[in-house]
C-alpha positions as a printed Julia matrix, in Angstrom:
384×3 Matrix{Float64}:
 -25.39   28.24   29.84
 -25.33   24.65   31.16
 -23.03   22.14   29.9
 -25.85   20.56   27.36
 -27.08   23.41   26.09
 -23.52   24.54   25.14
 -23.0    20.9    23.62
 -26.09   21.54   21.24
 -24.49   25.11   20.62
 -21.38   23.59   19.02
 -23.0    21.03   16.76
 -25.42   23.97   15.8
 -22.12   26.0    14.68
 -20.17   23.51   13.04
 -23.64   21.98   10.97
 -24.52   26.18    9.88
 -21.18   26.59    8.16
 -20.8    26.37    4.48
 -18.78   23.38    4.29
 -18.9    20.58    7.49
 -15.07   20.07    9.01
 -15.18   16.2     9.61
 -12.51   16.27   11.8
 -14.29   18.51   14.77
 -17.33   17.1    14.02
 -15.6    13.84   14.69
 -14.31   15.13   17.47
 -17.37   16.33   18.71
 -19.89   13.52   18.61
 -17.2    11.19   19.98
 -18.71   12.33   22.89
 -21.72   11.93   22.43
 -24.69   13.84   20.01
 -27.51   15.54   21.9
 -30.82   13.89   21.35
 -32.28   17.19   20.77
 -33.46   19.24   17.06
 -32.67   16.09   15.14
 -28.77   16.64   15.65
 -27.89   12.85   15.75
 -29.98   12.21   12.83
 -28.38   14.56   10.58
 -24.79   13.95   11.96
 -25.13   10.53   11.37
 -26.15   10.88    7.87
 -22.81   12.99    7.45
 -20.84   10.28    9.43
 -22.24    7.88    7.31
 -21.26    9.33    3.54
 -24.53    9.89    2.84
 -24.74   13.79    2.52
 -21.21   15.43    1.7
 -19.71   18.18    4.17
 -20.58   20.98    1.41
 -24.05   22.24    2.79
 -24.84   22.97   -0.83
 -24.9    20.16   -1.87
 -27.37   18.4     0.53
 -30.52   18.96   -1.45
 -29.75   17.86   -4.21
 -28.22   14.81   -2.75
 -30.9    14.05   -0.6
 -33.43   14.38   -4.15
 -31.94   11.98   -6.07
 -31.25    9.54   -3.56
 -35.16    9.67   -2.3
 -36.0     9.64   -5.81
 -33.87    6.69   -6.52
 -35.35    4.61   -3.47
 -38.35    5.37   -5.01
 -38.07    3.73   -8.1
 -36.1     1.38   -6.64
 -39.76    0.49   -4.68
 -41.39    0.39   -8.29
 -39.0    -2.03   -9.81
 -38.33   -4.08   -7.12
 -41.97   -4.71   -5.11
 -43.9    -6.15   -8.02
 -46.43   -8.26   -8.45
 -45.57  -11.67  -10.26
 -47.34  -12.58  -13.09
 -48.3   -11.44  -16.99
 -50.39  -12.86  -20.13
 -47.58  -15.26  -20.6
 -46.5   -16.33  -17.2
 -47.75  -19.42  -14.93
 -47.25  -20.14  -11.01
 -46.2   -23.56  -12.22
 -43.53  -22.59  -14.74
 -40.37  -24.29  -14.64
 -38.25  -21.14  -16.7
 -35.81  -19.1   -14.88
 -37.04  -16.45  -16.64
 -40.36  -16.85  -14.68
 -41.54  -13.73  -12.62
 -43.27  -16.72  -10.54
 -39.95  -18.62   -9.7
 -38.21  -15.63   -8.66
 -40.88  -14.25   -6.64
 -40.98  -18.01   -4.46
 -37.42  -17.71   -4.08
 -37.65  -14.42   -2.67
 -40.33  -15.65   -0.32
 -37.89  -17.94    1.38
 -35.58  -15.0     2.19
 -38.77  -12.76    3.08
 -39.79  -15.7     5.37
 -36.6   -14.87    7.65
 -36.8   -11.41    7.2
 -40.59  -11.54    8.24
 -40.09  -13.03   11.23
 -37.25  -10.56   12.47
 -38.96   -7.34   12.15
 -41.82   -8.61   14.07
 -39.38   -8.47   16.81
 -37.59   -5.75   16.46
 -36.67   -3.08   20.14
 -39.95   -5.53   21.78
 -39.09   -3.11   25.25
 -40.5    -0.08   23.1
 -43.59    0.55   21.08
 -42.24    2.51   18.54
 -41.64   -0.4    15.8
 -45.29   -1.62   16.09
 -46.99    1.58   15.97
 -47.94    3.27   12.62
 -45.58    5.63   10.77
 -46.56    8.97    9.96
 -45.88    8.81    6.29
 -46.89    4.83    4.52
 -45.83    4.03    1.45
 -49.14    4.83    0.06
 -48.58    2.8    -3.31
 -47.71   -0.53   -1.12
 -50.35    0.41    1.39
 -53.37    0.92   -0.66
 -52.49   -2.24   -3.23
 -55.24   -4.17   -1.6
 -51.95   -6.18   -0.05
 -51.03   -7.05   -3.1
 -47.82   -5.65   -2.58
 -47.35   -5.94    1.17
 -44.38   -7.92    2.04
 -45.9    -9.48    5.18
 -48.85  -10.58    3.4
 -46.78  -12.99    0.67
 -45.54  -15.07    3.16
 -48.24  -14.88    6.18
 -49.87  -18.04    5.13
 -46.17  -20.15    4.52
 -45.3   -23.51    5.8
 -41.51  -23.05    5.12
 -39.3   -23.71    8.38
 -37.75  -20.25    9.55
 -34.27  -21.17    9.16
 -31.52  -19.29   11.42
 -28.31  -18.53   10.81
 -25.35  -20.89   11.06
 -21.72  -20.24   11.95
 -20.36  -24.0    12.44
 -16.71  -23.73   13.6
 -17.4   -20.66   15.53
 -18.18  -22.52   18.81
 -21.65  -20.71   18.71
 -24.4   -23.15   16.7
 -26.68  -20.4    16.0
 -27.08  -16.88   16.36
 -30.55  -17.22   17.1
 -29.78  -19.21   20.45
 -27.51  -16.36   21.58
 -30.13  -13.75   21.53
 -30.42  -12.01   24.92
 -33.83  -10.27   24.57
 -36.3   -12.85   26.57
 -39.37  -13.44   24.23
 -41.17  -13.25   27.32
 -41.09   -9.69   26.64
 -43.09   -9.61   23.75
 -46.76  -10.67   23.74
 -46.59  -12.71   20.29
 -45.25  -10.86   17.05
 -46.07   -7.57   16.41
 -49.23   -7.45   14.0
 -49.41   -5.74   10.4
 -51.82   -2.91   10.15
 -54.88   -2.52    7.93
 -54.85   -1.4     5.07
 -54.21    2.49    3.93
 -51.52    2.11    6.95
 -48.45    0.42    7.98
 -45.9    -0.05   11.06
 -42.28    1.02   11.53
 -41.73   -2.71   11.78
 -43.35   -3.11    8.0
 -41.13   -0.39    6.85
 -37.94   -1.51    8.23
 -39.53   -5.14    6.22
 -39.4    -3.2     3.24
 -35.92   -2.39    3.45
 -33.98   -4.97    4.75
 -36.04   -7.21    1.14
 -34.75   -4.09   -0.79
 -31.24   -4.45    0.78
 -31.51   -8.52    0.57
 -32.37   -8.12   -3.79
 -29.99   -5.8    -4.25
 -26.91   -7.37   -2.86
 -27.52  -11.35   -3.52
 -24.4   -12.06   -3.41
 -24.95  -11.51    0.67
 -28.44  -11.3     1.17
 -29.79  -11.11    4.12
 -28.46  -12.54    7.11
 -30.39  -12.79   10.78
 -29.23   -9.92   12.64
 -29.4    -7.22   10.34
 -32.72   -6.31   11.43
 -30.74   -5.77   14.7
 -28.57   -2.85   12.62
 -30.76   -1.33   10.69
 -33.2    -0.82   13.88
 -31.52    2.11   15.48
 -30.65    4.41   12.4
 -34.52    4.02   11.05
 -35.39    4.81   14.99
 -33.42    7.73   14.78
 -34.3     9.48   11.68
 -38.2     8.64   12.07
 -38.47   10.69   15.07
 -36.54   13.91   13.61
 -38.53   16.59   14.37
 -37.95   18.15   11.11
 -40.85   17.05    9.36
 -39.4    16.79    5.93
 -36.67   14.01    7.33
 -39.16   12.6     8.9
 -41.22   12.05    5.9
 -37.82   10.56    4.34
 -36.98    8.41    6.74
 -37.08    5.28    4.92
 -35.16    6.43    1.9
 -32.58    7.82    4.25
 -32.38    4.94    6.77
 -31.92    2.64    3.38
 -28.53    4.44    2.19
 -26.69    4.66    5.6
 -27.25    1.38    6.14
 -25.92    0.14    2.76
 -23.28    2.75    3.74
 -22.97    1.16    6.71
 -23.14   -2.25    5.68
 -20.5    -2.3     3.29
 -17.93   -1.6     6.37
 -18.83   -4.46    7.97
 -20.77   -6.78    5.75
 -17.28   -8.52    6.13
 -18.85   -9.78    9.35
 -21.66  -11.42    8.01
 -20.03  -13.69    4.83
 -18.52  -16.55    6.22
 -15.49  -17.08    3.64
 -14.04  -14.35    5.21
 -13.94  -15.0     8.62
 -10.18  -15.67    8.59
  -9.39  -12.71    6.76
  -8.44   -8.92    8.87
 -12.01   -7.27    7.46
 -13.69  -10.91    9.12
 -14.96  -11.67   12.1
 -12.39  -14.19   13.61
  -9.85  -11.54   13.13
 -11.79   -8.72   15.14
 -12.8   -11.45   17.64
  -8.23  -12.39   17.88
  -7.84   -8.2    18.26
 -10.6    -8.55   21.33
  -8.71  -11.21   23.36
  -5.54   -9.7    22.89
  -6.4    -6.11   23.78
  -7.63   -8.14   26.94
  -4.57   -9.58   27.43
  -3.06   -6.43   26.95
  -4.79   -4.38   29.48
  -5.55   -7.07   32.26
  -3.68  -10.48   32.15
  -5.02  -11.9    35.46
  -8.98  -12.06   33.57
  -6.93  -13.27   30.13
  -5.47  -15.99   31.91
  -8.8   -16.87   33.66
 -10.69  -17.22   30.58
  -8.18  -18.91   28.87
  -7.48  -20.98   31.61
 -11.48  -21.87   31.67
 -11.13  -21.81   27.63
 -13.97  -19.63   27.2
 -13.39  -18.36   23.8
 -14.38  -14.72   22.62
 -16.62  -16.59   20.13
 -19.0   -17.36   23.0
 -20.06  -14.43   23.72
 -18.36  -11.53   21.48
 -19.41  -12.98   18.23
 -23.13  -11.09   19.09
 -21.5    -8.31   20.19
 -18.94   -7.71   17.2
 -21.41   -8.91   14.42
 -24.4    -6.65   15.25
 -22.68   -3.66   17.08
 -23.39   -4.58   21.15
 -27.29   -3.4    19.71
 -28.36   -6.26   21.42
 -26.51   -5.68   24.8
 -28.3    -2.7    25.63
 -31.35   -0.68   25.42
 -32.2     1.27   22.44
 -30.98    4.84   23.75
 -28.16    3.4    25.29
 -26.92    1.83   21.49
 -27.68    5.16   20.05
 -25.0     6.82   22.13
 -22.55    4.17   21.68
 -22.95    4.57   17.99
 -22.49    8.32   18.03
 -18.8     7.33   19.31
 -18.27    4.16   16.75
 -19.34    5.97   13.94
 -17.37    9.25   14.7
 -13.99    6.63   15.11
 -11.79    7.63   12.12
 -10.6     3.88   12.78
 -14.51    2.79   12.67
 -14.68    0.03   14.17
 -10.98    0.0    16.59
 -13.22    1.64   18.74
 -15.38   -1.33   18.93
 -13.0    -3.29   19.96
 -12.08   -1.37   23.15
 -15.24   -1.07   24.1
 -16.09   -4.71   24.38
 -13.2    -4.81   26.36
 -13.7    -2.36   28.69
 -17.24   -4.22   29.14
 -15.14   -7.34   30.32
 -12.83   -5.77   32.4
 -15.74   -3.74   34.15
 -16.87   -7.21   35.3
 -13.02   -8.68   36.27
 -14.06   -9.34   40.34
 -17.37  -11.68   38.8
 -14.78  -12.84   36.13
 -12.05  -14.0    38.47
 -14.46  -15.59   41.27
 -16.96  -17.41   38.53
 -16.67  -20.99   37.2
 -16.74  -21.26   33.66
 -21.04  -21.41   33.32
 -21.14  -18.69   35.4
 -18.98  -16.49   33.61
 -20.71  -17.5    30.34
 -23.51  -16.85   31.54
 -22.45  -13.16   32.63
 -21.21  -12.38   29.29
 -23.47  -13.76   27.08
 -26.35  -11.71   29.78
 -24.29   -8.47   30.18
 -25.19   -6.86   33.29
 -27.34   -3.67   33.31
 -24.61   -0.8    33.7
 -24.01    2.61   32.96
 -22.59    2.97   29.49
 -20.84    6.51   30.18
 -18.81    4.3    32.56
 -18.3     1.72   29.5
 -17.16    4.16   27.29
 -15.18    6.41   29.54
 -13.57    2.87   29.84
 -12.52    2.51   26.28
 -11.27    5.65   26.25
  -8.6     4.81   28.69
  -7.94    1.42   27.4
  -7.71    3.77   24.05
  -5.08    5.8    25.33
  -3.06    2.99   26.98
């Protein structure tokens, strides 16, 4: 039996039994989850505390959850409007002034998904299994639709005091890559990318005292990527309803990241970018001592790779397997941390012979590398 084979053998035992142990399956897709019979997409959904270990108890779970993102589609896509409400009215209580407000966070949102994985053609194709009450509304309720015709400016997102202006201008992905945004389907159909919509407004309504935040799009890309191609046809078909509850899940382990009070704090993202510099230090003084020397911070470059979990460093596959090992930490995200530091270290001879634009420039454009060599990496700076 070859090695891979074997690999899918020993998820396949430890996902039959009664009752999940965590630990070895931990231990297990540290290393990686075979692509194969929709392993990584039900792991993950373990991983993430969305389905207990007791085997049970997963159909249950799985029913009320889908049926709760259901009516959570009902009550929260609507329509503004009613015999007693205006457009123009000035009430709070207005349907009208809450659905403009929305628009403005819709308007960011909008114009995310449209980019979303550009170097594969699985967000703009059509999904198996629409939303048939949001498809065949007339587009009355499609998202896209409400703010296709808006003048707002597309704001981005800023982190003053960060040394990075905006976290649009650090996005790696070329838009030379994409041919213009990715185009909404007619009607009676819709695209992964209108989907994905869908739930980051869901997510964004839900949780206003964060809303949404550029970046999240980034996030929420791989886990709806993973569970819409399940081959289980039944998953599949739940993809969206899945996808929406590990990344709340997910979210609220590192939505610490993303609110800006916080920063300072351990759960923020100044903290985790102070643990990155000194686990360089740590492991390799000479390229600590050049950077610092050069005083190019870790917010130049590792903000991005912190904030939205290295998805934008490397292709989609590769960010899939990386996640297999992040999400299987027990620590969560210590892991993380090593592995953005193995990524510097990996690059120490460019490091130690580059000027400071250079070496900006290499970090903020990570090389094309093999990420078993990354990770095998971070497992050594783990165990130092």
């Amino acid at each position: 039996m070859s090695l891979y084979r074997a690999r899918i053998q020993a998820f396949k035992n430890l996902l039959d039994k009664e009752e999940v142990d965590i630990d070895a399956l931990r231990k297990l897709a540290f290393h990686g989850v075979p692509d194969k019979r929709g392993l990584r997409s039900l792991v993950w959904k373990i991983l993430l505390h969305y389905i207990p270990p007791e085997k049970g108890a997963w159909e249950s779970v799985l029913q009320k959850q889908r049926q709760l993102y259901k009516q959570l589609i009902e009550e929260i896509i609507v329509s503004p409007g009613g015999p007693t409400d205006h457009p123009l009215s000035i009430s709070p209580e207005s349907s009208w002034s809450n659905y403009f407000k929305d628009n403005e966070v819709l308007l960011q949102i909008d114009k995310d998904v449209r980019r979303l994985c550009p170097e594969i053609s699985f967000f703009q194709s059509a999904t198996e299994f629409p939303c048939l009450e949001i498809v065949n509304s007339n587009g009355v309720k499609r998202l896209h639709k409400r703010v296709e015709q808006s003048v707002l400016n597309y704001s981005t997102l800023e982190r003053r005091g960060l040394g990075v202006a905006k976290l649009s201008n650090e996005i790696r992905r070329s838009e030379s890559l994409t041919s213009g945004d990715y185009a909404p389907l007619n009607e009676g159909s819709e695209a992964h990318w209108e989907v994905v919509e869908r739930m980051l407004f869901l997510y964004a309504k839900l949780n206003p005292g964060q809303g949404y935040v550029q970046g999240m799009n980034e996030i929420m890309g791989p886990i709806y990527h993973v569970f819409a191609i399940d081959p289980d046809e039944e998953f599949r078909k739940h993809a969206e309803a899945d996808c929406f509850f590990c990344f709340t899940n997910l979210m609220s382990e590192i939505r610490d990241f993303f609110i800006r009070t916080l920063d300072e704090t351990e759960s923020g993202i100044n903290y985790m970018m102070s643990r990155l510099s000194d686990c360089v230090k740590r492991n390799d003084r000479a390229v600590w001592d050049r950077l610092e020397k050069q005083e190019l911070r870790p917010q130049y470059y590792s903000f991005r790779w912190l904030t939205l979990l290295l998805c934008q460093e490397f292709s989609l596959p590769d960010v899939e397997r990386i996640w297999d090992s992040l999400f299987a930490d027990t620590n969560r995200f210590d892991f993380l941390i090593n592995i953005c530091c193995a990524m510097i270290l990996l690059v120490r001879d460019n490091l130690l012979s580059g000027d400071f634009a250079s070496n900006v420039k290499l970090l903020q454009n990570f090389p094309p590398m093999d990420v078993s060599l990354i990770l095998n990496k971070a497992v050594q700076i783990s165990n130092n």
